[in-house]
C-alpha positions in Angstrom: 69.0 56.9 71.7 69.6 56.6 75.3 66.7 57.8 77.6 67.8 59.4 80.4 64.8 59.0 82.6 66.4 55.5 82.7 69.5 56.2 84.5 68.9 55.2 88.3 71.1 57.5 90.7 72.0 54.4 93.2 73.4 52.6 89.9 75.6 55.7 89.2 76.7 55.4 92.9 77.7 52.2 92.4 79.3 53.0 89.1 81.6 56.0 90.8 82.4 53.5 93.8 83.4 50.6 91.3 85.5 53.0 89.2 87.3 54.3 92.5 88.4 51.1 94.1 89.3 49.3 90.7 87.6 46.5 92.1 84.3 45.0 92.0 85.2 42.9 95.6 86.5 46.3 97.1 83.2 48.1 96.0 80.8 45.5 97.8 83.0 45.6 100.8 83.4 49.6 100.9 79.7 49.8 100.0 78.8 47.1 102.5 76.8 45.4 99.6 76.8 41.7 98.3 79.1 41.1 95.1 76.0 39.9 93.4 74.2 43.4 93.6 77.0 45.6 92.5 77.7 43.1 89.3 73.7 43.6 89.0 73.6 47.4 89.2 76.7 47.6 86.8 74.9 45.2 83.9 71.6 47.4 84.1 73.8 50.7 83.4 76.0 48.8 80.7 71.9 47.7 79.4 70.7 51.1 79.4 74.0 52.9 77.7 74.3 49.9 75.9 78.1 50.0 75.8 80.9 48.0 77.9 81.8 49.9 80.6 84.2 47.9 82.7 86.7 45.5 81.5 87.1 42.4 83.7 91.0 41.8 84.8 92.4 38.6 86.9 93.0 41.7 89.3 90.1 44.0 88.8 88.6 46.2 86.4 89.4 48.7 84.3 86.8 51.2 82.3 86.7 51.4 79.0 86.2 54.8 76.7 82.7 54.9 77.4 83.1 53.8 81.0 85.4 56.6 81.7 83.0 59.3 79.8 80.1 58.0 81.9 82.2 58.2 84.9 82.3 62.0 84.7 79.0 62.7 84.1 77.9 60.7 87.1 80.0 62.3 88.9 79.0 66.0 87.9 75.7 64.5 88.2 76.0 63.0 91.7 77.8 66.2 93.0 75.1 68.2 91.4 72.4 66.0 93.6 74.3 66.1 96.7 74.5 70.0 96.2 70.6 70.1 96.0 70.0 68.0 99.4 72.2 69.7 101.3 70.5 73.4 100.0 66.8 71.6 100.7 68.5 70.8 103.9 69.3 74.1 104.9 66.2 75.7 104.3 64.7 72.4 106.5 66.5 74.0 109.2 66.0 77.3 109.1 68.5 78.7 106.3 67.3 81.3 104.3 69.9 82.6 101.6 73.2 81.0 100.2 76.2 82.8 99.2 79.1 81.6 97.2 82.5 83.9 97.9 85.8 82.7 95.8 88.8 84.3 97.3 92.8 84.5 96.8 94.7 82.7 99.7 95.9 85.9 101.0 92.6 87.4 102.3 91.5 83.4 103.9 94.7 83.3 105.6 94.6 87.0 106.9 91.6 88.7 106.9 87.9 86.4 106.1 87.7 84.2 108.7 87.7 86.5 111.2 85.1 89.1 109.1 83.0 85.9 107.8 82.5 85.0 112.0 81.4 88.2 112.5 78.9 88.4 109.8 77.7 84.5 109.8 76.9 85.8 114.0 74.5 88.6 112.9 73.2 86.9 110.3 72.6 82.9 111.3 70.0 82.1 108.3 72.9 82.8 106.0 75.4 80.1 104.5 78.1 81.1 102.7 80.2 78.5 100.8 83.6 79.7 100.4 86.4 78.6 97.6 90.5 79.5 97.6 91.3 80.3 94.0 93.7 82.2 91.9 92.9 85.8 91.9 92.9 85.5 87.7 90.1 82.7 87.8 87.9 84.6 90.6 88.0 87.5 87.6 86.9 85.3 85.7 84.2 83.5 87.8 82.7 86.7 88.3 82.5 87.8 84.8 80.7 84.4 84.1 78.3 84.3 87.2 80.4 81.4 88.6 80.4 83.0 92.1 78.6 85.7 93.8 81.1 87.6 95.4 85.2 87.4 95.1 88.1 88.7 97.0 91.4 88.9 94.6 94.6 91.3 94.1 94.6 95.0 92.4 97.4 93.5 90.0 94.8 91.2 88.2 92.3 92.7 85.2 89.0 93.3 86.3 87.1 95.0 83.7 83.3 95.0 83.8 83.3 93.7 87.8 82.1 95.9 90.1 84.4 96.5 93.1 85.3 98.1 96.1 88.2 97.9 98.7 88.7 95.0 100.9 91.7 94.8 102.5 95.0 96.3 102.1 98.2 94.1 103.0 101.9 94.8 103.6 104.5 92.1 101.5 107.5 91.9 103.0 110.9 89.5 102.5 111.3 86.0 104.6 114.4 84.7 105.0 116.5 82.4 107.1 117.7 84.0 110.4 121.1 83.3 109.2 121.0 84.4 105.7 123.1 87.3 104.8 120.4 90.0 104.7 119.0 88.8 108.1 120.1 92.1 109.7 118.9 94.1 107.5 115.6 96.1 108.5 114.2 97.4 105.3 115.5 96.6 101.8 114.6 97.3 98.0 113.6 94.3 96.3 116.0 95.2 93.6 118.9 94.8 96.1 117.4 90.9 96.4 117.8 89.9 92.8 120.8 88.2 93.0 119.4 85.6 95.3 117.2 82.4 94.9 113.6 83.1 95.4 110.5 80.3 96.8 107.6 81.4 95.2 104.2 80.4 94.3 103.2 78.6 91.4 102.4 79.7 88.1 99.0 82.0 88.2 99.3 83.3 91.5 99.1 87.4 91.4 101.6 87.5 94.1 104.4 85.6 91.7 103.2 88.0 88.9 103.9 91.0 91.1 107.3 90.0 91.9 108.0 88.6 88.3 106.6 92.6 86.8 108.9 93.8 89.5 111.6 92.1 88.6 111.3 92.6 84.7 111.0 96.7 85.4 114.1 96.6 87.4 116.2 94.9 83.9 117.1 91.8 86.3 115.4 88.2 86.3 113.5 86.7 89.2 115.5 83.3 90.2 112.6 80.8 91.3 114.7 77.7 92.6 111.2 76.2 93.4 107.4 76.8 93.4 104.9 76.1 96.2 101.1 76.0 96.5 100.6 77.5 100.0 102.4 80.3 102.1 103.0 77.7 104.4 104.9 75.7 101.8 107.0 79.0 101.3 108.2 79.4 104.7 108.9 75.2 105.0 111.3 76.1 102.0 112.9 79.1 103.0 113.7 77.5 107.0 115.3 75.1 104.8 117.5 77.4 103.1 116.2 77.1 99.4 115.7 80.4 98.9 114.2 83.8 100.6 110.4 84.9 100.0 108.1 87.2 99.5 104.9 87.2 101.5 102.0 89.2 103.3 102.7 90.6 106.3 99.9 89.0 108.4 100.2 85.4 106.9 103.8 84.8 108.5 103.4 82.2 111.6 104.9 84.5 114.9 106.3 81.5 116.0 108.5 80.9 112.6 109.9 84.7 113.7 111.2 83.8 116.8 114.7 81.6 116.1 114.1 80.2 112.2 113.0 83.1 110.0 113.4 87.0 109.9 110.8 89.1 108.6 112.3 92.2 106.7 110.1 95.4 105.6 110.0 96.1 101.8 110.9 99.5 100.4 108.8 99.2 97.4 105.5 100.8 96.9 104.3 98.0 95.1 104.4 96.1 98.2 101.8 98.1 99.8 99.1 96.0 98.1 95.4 96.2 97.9 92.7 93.4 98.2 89.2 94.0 96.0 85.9 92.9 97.2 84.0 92.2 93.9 80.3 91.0 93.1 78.4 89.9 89.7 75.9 92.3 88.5 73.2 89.5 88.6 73.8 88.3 92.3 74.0 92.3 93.4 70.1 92.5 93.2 69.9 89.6 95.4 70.0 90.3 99.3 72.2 88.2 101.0 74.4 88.5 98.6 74.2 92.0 98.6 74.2 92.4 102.4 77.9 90.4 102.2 79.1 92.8 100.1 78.5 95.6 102.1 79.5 94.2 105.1 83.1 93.1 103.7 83.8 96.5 101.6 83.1 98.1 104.7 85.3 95.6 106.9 88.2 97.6 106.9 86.5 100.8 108.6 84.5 98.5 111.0 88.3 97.6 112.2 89.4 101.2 112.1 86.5 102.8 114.6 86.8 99.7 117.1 
């Protein structure tokens, strides 16, 4: 039985360092250690698991099973630690409360920065640590208590979550200046099904909102390629790989000048609505709470200034 009061954290360090660089050598010398103590700290973890965990190669090293299963608990474990210093460290300096938020891309690129300045200024002993996901897996994350709070699309699931209104966006279609429908100023997304799409990868609510679209108008959606980022989507479509369906406020001005035209949807599905959610454990807590307030009630903040 392995005790794991035994496990020393700088050994682990060492360990994760090794197993990134493939390399004892390239671990002293990105460590700034001798060869000797990393080959040391490596035998007294291969002592106290007692398995092989590094195979020695003329050219390096590779891990073995149980090198590569220790390799992701130390790093879980080492992230885990890191987290903790940097939260004793914040409460050193004066923080008071941490916050985690998961939200979709569209509400980063649009709308949080702006409201997460404004909040973060009126309430400095706050931190808020903020993750871009799917709008499916923030569900998820705050059925399970993964996150506080979450910003995701009215298209995805949410039972059990309390919400309230966020955000509401405007999609609209992207496509090259001198694409065919370029002159057109408002168009049914049924009218575009004949044409290639760039879209977003598989998960993304905004692809499922144009797939369901598609699907109730009898006609299939033509992806030609997928993307991560609305960034990525307007890279592609300038290129002429397709047109594109994005939010209103996340298209560069500068793309709308001489590369891209930005043409209004007729469909009441692209008026779209962001939710504000929060896990029923973290709602009794206050700055959690106090974020939630402040970005359901973002909107109307905007609307009376």
């Amino acid at each position: 039985m392995v005790n794991p009061t035994h496990f020393d954290l700088q050994s682990l360090r060492v360990f994760v360092l090794v197993a990134a660089s493939g390399s004892l050598t390239k671990a002293a010398e990105r460590g700034q250690l001798t060869l000797s103590a990393i080959s040391k700290r490596i035998a007294e973890l291969e002592s106290v698991t007692d398995c092989t965990l590094l195979i020695r190669r003329p050219r390096g090293v590779e891990l073995t099973a149980a090198g590569r299963g220790l390799l992701d608990h130390a790093t879980l474990v080492l992230d885990q630690v890191n987290r903790m210093a940097n939260e004793m460290s914040d409460y050193a300096i004066g923080v008071r409360g941490h916050v985690t938020l998961w939200a979709n891309t569209s509400s980063i690129v649009q709308f949080l920065p702006l409201d997460l300045a404004r909040f973060l200024d009126e309430n400095r002993i706050i931190k808020i640590s903020l993750e871009e996901r799917l709008s499916g897996d923030i569900v998820d994350a705050l059925q399970s208590g993964k996150t506080d709070l979450g910003v995701f699309a009215d298209n995805v699931p949410a039972h059990g979550v309390e919400k309230r209104l966020y955000r509401q966006d405007e999609l609209v279609l992207l496509v090259p200046y001198t694409h065919a429908l370029a002159r057109e100023e408002r168009i049914a997304f049924a009218q575009t099904l004949d044409e290639d799409y760039v879209g977003l990868n598989s998960g993304a609510s905004l692809l499922a909102r144009m797939t369901d679209a598609a699907f109730a108008a009898g006609r299939p959606l033509k992806l030609r390629i997928q993307v991560s980022s609305f960034d990525g989507i307007c890279r592609m479509i300038e290129a002429g790989l397709g047109i594109g369906i994005l939010p209103r406020a996340a298209v560069r001005p500068e793309l709308v000048v001489d590369r891209l035209r930005v043409i209004t949807l007729s469909d009441a599905w692209a008026t779209r609505t962001l939710w504000i959610g929060v896990h029923e454990r973290a709602r009794s807590v206050p700055e959690v709470a106090r974020l939630f307030a402040f970005l359901s009630g973002a909107s109307e903040s905007d609307h009376h200034e």
